[in-house]
VEXMARMI-549303 format. One line per field, with one value per residue (C-alpha): x, y, z; residue in three letters. Coordinates in Angstrom, 3 decimals. Each point is the difference from the previous one (the first is absolute). Layout:
# residues N
u	X / ...
v	Y / ...
w	Z / ...
rest	ALA / ...
END
This chain:
# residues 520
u	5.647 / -0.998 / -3.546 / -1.590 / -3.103 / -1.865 / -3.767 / -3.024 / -3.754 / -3.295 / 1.403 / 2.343 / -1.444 / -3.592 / -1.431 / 0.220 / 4.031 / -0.272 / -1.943 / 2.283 / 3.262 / -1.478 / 2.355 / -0.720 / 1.580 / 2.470 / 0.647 / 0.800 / 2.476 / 1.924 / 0.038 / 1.512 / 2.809 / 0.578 / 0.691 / 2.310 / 1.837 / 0.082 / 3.275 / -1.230 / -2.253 / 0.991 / -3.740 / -3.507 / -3.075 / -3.053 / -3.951 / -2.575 / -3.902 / -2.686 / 0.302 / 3.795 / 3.962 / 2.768 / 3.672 / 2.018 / 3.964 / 2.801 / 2.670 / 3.619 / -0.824 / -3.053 / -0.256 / 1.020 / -2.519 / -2.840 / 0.848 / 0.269 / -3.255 / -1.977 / 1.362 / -0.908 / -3.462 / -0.401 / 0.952 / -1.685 / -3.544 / 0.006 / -0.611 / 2.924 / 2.435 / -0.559 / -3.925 / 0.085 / 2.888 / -2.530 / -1.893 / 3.303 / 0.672 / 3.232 / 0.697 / 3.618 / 1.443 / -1.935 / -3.355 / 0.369 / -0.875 / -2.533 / -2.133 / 0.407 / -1.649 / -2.034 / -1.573 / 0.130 / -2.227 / -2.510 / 0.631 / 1.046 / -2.852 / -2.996 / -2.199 / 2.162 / 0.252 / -0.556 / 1.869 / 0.314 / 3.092 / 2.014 / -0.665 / 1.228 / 3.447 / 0.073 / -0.027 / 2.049 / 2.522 / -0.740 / 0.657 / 3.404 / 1.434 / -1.340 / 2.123 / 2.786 / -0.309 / -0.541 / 2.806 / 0.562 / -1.210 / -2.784 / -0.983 / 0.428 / -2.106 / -2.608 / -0.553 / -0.253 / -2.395 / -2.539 / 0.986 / -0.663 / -3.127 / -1.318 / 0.622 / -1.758 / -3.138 / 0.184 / 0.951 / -2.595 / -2.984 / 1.060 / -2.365 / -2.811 / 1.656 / -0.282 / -1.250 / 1.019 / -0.484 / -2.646 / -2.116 / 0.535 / -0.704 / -3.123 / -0.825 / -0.125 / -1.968 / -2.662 / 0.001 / -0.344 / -2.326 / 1.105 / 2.248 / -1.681 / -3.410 / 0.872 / 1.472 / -2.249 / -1.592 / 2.071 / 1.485 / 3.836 / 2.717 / 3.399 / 2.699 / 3.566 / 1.109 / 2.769 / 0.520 / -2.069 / -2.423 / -0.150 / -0.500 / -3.123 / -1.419 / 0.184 / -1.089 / -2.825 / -0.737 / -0.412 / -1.737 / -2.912 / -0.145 / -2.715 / 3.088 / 3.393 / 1.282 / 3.846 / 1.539 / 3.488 / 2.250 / 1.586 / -3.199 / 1.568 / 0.809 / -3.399 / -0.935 / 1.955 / -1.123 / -4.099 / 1.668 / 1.283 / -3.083 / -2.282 / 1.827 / -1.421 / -0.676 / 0.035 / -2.650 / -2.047 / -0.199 / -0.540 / 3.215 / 0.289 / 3.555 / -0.761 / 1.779 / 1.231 / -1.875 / -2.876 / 0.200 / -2.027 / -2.833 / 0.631 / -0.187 / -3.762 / -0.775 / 2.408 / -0.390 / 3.229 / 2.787 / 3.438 / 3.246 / 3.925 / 2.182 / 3.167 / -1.032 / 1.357 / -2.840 / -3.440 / -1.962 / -3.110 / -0.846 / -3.157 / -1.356 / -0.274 / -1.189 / -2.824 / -1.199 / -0.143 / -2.642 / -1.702 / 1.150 / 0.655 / 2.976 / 2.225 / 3.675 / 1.248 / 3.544 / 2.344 / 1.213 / 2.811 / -2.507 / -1.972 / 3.161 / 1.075 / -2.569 / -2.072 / 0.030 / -2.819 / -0.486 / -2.833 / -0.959 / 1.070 / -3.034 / -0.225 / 1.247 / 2.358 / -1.355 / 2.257 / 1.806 / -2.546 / -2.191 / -3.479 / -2.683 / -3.265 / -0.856 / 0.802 / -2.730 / -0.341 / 1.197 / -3.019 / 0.072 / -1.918 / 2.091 / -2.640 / 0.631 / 3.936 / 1.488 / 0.379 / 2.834 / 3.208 / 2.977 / 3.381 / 3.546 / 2.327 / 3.549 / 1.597 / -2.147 / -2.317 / -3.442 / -1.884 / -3.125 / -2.595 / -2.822 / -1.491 / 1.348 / -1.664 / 0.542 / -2.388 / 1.656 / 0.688 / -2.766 / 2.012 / -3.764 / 0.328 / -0.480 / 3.231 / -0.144 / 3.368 / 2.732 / 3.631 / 3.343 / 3.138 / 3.039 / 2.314 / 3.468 / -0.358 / -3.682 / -2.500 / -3.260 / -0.349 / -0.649 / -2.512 / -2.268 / -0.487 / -2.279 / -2.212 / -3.684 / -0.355 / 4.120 / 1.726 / 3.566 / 2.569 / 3.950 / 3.797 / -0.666 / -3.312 / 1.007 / 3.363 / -2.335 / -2.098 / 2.776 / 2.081 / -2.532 / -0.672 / 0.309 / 3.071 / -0.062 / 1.357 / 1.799 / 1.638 / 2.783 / 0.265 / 1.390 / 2.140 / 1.759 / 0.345 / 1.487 / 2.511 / 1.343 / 0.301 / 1.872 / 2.576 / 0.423 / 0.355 / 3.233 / 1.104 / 0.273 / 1.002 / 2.656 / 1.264 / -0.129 / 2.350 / 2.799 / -0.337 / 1.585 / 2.836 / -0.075 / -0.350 / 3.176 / 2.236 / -0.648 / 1.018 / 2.815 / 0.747 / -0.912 / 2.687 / 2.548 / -0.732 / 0.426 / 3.401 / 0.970 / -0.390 / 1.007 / 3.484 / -0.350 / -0.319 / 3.366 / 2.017 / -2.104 / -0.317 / 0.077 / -3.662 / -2.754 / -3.142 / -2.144 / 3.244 / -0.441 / -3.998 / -0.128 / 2.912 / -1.991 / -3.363 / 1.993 / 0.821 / -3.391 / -1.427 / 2.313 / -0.305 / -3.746 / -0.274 / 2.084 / -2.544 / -3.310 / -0.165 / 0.858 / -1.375 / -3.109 / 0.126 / 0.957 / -3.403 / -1.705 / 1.380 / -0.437 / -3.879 / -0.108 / -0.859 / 3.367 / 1.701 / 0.996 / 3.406 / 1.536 / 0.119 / 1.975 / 2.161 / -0.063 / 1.821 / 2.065 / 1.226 / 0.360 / 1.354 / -2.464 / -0.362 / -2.997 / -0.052 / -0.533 / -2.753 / -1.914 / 0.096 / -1.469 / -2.712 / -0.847 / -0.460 / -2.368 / -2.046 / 0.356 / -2.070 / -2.600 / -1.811 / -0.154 / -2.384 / -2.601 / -3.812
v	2.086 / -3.231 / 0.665 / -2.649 / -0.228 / -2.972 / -0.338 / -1.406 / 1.179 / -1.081 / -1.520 / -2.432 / -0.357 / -1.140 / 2.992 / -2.083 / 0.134 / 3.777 / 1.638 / -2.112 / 1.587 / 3.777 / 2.736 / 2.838 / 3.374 / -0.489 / -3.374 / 1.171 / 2.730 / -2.871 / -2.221 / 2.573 / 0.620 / -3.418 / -0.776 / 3.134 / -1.448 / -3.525 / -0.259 / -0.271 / 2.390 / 4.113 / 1.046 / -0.816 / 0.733 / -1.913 / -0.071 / -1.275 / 0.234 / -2.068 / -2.971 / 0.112 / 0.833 / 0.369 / 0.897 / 1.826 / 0.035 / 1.306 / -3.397 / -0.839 / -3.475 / -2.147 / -3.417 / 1.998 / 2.795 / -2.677 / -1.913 / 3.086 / 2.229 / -3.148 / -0.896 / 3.787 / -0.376 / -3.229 / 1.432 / 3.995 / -1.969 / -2.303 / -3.167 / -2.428 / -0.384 / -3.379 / 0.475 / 3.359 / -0.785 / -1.758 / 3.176 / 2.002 / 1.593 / 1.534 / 2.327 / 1.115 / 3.295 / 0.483 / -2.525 / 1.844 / 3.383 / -1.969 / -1.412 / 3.656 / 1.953 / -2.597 / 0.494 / 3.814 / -0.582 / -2.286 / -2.987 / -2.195 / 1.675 / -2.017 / 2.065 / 0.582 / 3.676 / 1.289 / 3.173 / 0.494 / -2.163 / 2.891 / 1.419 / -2.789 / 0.072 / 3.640 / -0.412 / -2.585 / 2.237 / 2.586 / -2.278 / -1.503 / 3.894 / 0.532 / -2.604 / 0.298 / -3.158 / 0.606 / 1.278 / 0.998 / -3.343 / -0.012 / 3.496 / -0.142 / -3.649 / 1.156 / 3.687 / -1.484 / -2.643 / 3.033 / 1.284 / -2.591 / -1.073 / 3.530 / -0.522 / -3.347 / 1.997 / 3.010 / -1.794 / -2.964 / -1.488 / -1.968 / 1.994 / -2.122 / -3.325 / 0.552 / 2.280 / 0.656 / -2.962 / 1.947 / 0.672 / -4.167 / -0.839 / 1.729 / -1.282 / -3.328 / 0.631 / 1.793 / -3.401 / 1.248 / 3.226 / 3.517 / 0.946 / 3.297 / -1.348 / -2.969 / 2.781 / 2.996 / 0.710 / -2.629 / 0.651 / -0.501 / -0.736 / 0.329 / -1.542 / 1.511 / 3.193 / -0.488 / 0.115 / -3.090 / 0.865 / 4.090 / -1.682 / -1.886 / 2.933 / 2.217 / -3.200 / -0.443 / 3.717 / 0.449 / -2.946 / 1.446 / -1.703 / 1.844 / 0.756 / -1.459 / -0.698 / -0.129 / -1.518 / -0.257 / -0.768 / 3.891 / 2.211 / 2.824 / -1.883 / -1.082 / 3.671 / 1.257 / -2.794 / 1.640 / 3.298 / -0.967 / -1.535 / 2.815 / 2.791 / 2.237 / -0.952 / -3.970 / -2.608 / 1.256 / -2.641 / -0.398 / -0.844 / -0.255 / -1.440 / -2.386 / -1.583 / -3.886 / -0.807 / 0.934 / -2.483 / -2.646 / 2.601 / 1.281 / -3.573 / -0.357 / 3.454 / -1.043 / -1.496 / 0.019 / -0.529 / 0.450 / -1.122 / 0.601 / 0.622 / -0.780 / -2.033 / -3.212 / -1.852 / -0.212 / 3.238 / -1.579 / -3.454 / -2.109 / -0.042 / 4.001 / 0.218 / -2.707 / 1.825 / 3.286 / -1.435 / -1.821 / -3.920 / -2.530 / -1.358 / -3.066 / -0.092 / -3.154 / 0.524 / 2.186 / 3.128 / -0.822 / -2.960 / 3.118 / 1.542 / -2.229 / -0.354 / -2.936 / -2.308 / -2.420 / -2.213 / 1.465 / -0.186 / 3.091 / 2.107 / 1.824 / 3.124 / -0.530 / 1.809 / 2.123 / -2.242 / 0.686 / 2.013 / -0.826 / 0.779 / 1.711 / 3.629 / 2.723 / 1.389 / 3.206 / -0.924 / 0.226 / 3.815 / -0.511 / -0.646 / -2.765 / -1.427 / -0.406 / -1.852 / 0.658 / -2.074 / 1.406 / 1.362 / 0.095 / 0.358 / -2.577 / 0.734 / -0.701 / 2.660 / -2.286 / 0.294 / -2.636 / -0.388 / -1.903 / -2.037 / -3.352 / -2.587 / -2.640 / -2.450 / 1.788 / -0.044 / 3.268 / -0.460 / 0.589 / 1.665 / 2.648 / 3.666 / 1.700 / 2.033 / 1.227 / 0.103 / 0.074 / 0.799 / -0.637 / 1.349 / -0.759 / -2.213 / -1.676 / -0.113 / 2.309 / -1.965 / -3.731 / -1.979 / -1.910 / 3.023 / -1.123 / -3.098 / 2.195 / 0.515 / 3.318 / 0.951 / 0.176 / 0.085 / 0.206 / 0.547 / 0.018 / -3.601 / 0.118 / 3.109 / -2.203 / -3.252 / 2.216 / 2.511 / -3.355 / -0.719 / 3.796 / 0.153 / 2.612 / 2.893 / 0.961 / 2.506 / -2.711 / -0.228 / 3.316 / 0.463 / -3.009 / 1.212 / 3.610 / -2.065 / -1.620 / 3.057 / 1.776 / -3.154 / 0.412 / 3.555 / 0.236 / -3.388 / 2.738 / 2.547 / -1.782 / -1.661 / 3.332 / 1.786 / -2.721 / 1.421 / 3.165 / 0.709 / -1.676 / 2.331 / 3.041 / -1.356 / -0.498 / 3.796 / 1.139 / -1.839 / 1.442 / 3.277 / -0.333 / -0.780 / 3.313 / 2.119 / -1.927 / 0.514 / 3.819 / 0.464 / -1.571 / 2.121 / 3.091 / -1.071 / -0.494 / 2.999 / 2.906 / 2.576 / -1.251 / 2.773 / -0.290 / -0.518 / -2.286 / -2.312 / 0.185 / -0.899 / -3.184 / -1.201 / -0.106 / -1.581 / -2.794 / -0.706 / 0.463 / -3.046 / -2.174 / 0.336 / -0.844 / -2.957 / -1.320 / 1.099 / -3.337 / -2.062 / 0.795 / 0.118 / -3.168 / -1.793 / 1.497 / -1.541 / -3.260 / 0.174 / 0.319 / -3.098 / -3.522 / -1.247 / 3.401 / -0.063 / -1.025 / 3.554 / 2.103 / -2.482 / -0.175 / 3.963 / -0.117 / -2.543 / 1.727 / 3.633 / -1.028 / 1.492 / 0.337 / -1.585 / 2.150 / 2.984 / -2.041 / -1.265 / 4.329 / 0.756 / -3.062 / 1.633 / 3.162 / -1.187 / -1.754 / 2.748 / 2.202 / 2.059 / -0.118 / -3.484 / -2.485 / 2.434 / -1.004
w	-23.403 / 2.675 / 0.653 / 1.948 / 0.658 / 2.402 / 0.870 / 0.116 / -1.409 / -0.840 / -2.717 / 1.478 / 3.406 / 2.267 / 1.938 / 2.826 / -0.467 / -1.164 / 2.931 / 2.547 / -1.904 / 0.009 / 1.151 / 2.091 / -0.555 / 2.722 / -0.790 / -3.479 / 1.305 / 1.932 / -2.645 / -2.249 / 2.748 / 0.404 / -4.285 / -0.111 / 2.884 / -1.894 / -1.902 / -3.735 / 0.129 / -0.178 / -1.143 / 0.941 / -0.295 / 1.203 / -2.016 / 2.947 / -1.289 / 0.526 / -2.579 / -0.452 / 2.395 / -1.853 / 0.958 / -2.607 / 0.529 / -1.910 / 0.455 / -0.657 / -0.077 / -1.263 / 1.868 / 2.898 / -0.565 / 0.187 / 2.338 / 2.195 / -0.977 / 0.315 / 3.842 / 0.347 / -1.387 / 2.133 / 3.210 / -0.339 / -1.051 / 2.652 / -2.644 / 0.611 / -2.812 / -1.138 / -0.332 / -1.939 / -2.519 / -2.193 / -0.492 / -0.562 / -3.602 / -0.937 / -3.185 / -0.233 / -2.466 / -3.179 / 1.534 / 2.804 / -1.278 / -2.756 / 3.210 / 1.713 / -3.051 / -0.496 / 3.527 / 0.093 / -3.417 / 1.879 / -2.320 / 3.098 / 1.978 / 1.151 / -1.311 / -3.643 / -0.575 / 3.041 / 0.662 / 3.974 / -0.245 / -1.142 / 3.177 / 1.960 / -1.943 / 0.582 / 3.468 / -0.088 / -1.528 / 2.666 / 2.484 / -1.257 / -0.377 / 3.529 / 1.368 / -2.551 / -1.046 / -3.326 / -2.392 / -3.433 / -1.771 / 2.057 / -0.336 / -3.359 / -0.684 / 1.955 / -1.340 / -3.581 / 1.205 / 1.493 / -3.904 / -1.808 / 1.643 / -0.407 / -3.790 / -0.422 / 1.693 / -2.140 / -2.710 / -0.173 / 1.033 / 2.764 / 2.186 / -1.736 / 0.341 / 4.257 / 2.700 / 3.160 / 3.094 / 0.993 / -2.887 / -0.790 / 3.063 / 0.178 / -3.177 / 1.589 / 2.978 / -2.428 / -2.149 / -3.350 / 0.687 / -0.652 / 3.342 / -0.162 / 0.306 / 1.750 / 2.614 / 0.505 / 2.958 / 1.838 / 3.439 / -0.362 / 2.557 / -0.588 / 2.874 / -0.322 / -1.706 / -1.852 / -3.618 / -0.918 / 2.090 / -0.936 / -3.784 / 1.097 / 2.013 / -3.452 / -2.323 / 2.261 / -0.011 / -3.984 / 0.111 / 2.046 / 2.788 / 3.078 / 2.945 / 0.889 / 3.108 / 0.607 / 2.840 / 0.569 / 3.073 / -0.614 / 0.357 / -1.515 / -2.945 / -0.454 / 0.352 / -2.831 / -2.098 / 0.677 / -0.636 / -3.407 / -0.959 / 1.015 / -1.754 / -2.148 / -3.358 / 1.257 / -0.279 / 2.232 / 2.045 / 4.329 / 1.006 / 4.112 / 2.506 / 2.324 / 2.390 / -0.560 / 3.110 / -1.599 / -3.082 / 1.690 / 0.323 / -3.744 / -1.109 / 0.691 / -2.121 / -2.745 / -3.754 / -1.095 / 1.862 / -1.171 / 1.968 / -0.705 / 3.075 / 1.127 / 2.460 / 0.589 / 1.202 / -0.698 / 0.467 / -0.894 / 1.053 / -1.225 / 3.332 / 0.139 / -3.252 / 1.109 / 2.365 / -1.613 / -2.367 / 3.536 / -1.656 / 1.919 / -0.230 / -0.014 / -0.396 / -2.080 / 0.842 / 2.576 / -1.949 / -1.029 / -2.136 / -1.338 / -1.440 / -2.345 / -2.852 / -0.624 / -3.423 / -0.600 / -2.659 / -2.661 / -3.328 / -1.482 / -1.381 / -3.345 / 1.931 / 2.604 / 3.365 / 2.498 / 3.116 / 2.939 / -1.951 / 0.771 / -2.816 / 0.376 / -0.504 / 2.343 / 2.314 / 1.860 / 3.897 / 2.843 / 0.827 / 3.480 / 2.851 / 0.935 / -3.579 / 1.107 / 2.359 / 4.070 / 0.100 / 2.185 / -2.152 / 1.910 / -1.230 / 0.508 / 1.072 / -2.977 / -1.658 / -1.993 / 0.588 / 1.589 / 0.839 / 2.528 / -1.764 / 0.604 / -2.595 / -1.473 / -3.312 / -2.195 / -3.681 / -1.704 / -3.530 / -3.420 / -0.897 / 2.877 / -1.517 / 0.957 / 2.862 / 0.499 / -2.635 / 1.358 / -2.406 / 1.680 / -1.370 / 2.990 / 0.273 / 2.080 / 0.019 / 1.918 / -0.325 / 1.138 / -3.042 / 1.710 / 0.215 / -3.483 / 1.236 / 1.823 / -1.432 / -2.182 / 0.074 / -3.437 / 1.223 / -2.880 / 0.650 / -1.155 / -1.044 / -1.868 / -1.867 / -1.038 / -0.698 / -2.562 / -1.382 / -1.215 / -2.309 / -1.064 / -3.735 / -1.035 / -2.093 / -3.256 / 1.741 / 2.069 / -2.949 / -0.489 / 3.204 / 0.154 / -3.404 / 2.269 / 2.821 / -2.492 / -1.464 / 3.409 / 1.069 / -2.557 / -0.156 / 4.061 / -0.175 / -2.896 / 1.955 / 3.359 / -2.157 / -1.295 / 3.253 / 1.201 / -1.847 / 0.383 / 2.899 / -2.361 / -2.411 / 1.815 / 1.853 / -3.068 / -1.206 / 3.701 / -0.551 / -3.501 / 1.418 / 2.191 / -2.296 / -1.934 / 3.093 / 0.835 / -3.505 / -0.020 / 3.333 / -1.554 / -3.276 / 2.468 / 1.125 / -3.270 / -1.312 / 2.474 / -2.503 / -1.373 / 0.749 / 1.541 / -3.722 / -1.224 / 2.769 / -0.238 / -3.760 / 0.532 / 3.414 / -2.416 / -2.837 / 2.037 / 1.871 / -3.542 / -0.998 / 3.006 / -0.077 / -3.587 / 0.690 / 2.729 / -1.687 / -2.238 / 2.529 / 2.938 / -1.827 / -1.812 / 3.357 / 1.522 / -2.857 / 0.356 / 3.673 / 0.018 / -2.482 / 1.561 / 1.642 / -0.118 / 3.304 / -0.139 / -2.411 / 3.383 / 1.613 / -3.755 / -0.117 / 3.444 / -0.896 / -2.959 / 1.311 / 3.557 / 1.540 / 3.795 / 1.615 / 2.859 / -2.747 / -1.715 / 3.601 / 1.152 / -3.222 / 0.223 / 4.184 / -1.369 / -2.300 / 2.854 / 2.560 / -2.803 / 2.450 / -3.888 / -0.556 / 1.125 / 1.475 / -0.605
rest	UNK / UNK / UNK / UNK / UNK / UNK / UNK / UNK / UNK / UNK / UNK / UNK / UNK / UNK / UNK / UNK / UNK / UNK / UNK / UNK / UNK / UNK / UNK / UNK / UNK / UNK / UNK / UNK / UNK / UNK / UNK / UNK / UNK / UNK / UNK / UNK / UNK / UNK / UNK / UNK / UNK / UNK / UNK / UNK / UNK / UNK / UNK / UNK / UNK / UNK / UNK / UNK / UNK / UNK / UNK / UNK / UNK / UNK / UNK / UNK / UNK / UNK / UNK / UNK / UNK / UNK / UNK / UNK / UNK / UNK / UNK / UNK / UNK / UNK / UNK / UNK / UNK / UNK / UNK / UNK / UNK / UNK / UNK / UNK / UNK / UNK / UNK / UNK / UNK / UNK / UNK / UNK / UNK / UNK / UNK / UNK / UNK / UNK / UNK / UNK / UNK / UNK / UNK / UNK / UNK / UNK / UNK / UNK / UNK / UNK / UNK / UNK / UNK / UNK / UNK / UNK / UNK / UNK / UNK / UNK / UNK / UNK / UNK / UNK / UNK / UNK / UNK / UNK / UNK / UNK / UNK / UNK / UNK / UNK / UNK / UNK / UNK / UNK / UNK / UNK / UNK / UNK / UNK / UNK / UNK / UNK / UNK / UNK / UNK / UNK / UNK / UNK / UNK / UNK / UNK / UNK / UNK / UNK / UNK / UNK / UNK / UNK / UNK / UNK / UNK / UNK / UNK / UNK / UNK / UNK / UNK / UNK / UNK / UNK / UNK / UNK / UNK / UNK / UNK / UNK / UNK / UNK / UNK / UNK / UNK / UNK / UNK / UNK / UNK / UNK / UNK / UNK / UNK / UNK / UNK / UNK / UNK / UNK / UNK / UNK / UNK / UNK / UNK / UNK / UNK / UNK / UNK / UNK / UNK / UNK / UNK / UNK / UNK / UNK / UNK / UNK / UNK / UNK / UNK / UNK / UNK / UNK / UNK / UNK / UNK / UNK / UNK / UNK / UNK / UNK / UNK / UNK / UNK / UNK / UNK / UNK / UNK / UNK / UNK / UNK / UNK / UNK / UNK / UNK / UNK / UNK / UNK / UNK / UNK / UNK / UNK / UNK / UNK / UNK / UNK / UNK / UNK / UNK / UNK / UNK / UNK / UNK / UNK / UNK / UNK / UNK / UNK / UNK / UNK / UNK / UNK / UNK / UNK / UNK / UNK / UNK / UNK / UNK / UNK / UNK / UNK / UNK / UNK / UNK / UNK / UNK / UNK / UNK / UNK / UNK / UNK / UNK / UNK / UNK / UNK / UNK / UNK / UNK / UNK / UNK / UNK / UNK / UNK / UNK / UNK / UNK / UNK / UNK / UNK / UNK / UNK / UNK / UNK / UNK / UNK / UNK / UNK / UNK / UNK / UNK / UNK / UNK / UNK / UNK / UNK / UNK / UNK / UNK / UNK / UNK / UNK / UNK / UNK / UNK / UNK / UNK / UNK / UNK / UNK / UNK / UNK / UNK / UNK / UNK / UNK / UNK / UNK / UNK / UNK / UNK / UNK / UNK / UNK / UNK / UNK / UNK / UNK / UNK / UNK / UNK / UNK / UNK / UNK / UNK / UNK / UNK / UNK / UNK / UNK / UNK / UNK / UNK / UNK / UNK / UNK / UNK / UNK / UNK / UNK / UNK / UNK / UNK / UNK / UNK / UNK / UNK / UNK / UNK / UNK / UNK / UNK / UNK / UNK / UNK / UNK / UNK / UNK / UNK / UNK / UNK / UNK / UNK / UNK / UNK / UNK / UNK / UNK / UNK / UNK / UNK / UNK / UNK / UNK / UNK / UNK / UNK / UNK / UNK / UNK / UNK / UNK / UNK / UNK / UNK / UNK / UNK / UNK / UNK / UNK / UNK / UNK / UNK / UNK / UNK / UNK / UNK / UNK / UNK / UNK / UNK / UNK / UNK / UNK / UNK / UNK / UNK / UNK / UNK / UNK / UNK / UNK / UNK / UNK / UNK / UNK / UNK / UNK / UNK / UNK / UNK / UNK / UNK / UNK / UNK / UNK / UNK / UNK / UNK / UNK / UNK / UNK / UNK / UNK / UNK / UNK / UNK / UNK / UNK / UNK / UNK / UNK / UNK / UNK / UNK / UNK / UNK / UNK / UNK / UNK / UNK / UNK / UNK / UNK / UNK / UNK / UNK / UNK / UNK / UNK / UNK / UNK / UNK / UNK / UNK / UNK / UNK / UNK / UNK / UNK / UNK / UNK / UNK / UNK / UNK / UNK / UNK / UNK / UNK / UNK / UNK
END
């Protein structure tokens, strides 16, 4: 086994560098094609989410493999070689398939113990068989990783150790109140309809929140998102589609607003969000200024407060069209919504009640972080919720799912090692299985007079003997196979049986071509 694995995540990289490097779908499916076409590489496999990419590779060489992956990485994101290297990580064999469990068990996760990560790797699996990209290593290191995440959630309490990005990030826009009664009877707005977003809808829905709007550049997407959440037996809740042309206009009636698309630019800027509460506003900086969060010099209180996160408790929003603003909405070109107010210097006051809370979940980002400035916003995103998860105490459970992790590690180089030489073994008793027939057909010919039960009883005789003769063997060398370092007996079992490669590399493609293996 050469699993390689190179990336960059919350962990080892600045938002700023993270949402820059984000992949689309497409641009995953090309970079996938490209690393198979690469010469080390005969496998791949690529994990894009919000806080972390990572390409996966099965490699003949090392130096080679990285050097490679990461030029791939480089060129697919956009983020120039030189300035994302820095942020790079690289695992190889046995820490390569530690850091995959350890993800697929939310212990890298922002928020630790989360468990929609295991339906990122799923489809990341999905999408490697789709392509054919991925082969038998793959197949197999990422099926046991769905496994053995499943276990650490059955088996433990890591469910109490995290939540969902959701659920936490709520948590933080309700500031230490219950969500549930921090969100009833609040008017909710959710922007995109993927799976992110299709989580928040149904958080937002036990919760209790008064009516969600969904709005998403696919109406009928949006639609079946409102269908799901008014079925029978649900919530409960008012669930309507609208059209995203019609955000700026659900932006005056909306609380809560939550954002994850796969846009690349802003959908959001500060300015719309401005006028849909009828502020004035003043922008300190172009956008590109407003992207890129803002560090200032503070004493740090007792507890440490959320990145753009105003304070001040929420109020219901003016229900009286006269109460709102008469400010004119448009959409920009790009898709973002902008919006036409007079602008002045007035200050955004840290003692504003909140008005309007925002959760962004996007990579790149949905929601202009300077809309966290503006009087009565509480804007909290990828960054905040990694600012306050870094200093999130862990559970007890934490180590029962690393010793999980460590077992799985070893049993899965076990059983990768040993599956390495089988296609050895099974080889040598073809061979020997050829012998016997050669060596009756010859007895047939120095003894014609044997009958049919004569010949049927000395045939058996001899596979009886031959087979004993292997048994030990054959099983011993599997056992010393799947031991650390065991590589090297199927290349000495070849040696010493002159075996034919071209025997052992048909029965190691039949293997792969399996319709039975690798199927999620």
């Amino acid at each position: 086994m050469s699993l390689l694995v190179v990336g960059l995540s919350h962990r080892s990289a600045p938002v700023s560098v993270l949402e820059r490097a984000s992949l689309a779908s497409e641009t995953q499916a090309k970079l996938l094609q490209d690393t198979l076409a690469a010469e080390p590489a005969v496998e791949a496999a690529a994990l894009a989410t919000c806080n972390r990419i990572e390409l996966y590779a099965d490699v003949d060489k090392f130096h080679a493999g990285v050097a490679e992956l990461s030029t791939l990485l480089a060129q697919h994101s956009g983020v120039g070689l030189d300035e994302l290297t820095p942020y790079l990580y690289v695992h190889y064999e046995d820490r390569a398939v530690h850091h995959l469990f350890s993800v697929a068990c939310g212990l890298d996760s922002m928020v630790v113990g989360e468990g929609q990560i295991l339906g990122q790797i799923k489809d990341a699996l999905a999408r490697g068989q789709e392509l054919h990209t991925a082969g038998r290593l793959l197949n197999d290191l990422f099926q046991q990783a769905l496994r053995v995440g499943k276990r650490a959630h059955s088996e433990t309490g890591i469910d109490r150790a995290g939540q969902s990005l959701v659920t936490f990030g709520l948590e933080q826009l309700a500031a230490g109140e219950d969500v549930s009664a921090w969100a009833r009877g609040k008017r909710a707005l959710v922007i995109g309809a993927g799976s992110m977003s299709s989580l928040a809808a149904a958080t937002l829905a036990r919760t209790g929140v008064a009516e969600i709007a969904v709005a998403n550049r696919t109406r009928a997407r949006a639609d079946r998102l409102v269908e799901i959440l008014a079925q029978p037996g649900g919530t409960g809740v008012a669930a309507r589609a609208v059209e995203m042309a019609a955000v700026p206009d659900e932006l005056t009636r909306a609380d809560l607003v939550v954002s994850c698309t796969g846009a690349t630019g802003l959908v959001l800027t500060a300015e719309a969000i401005a006028g849909a509460l009828g502020l004035p506003y003043e922008p300190e900086h172009e956008t590109a200024a407003s992207r890129e969060p803002e560090h200032e010099a503070a004493p740090e209180p007792e507890h440490k407060p959320l990145q753009g996160v105003s304070s001040g408790a929420w109020v219901p929003r003016p229900s009286t069209e006269s109460d709102r603003h008469a400010a004119r909405v448009e959409n920009g070109a790009d898709g973002a919504v902008r919006q036409t107010v007079r602008r002045s210097t007035a200050s955004a006051r840290s003692d504003a009640p909140v008005r309007l809370a925002l959760l962004d979940l996007a990579m790149p980002r949905d929601i202009d972080g300077a809309a966290g400035h503006l009087d009565g916003v509480r804007l909290v995103d990828i960054e905040s919720l990694a600012e306050v998860s870094a200093d999130a105490p862990m559970a007890s459970d934490v180590d029962q799912v690393r010793a999980i992790v460590a077992d799985e590690v070893a049993a899965f180089g076990a059983a990768q090692r040993a599956a390495h030489i089988t296609p050895t073994v099974v080889a040598l008793r073809a061979m020997a299985a050829d012998v016997v027939a050669g060596e009756i057909a010859r007895l047939d010919g120095r003894l014609p007079g044997l009958d049919t039960k004569q010949r049927a009883e000395i045939t058996q005789t001899v596979r009886r003997v031959v087979d004993k003769l292997l048994h030990a063997p054959t099983v011993r060398v599997k056992q010393l196979a799947s031991e650390p370092g065991g590589a090297g007996y199927a290349d000495a079992l070849r040696e010493l049986f002159d075996l034919d490669p071209q025997t052992v590399a048909a029965v190691s493609r039949a293997d792969l071509n399996d319709p039975n293996r690798g199927r999620s």
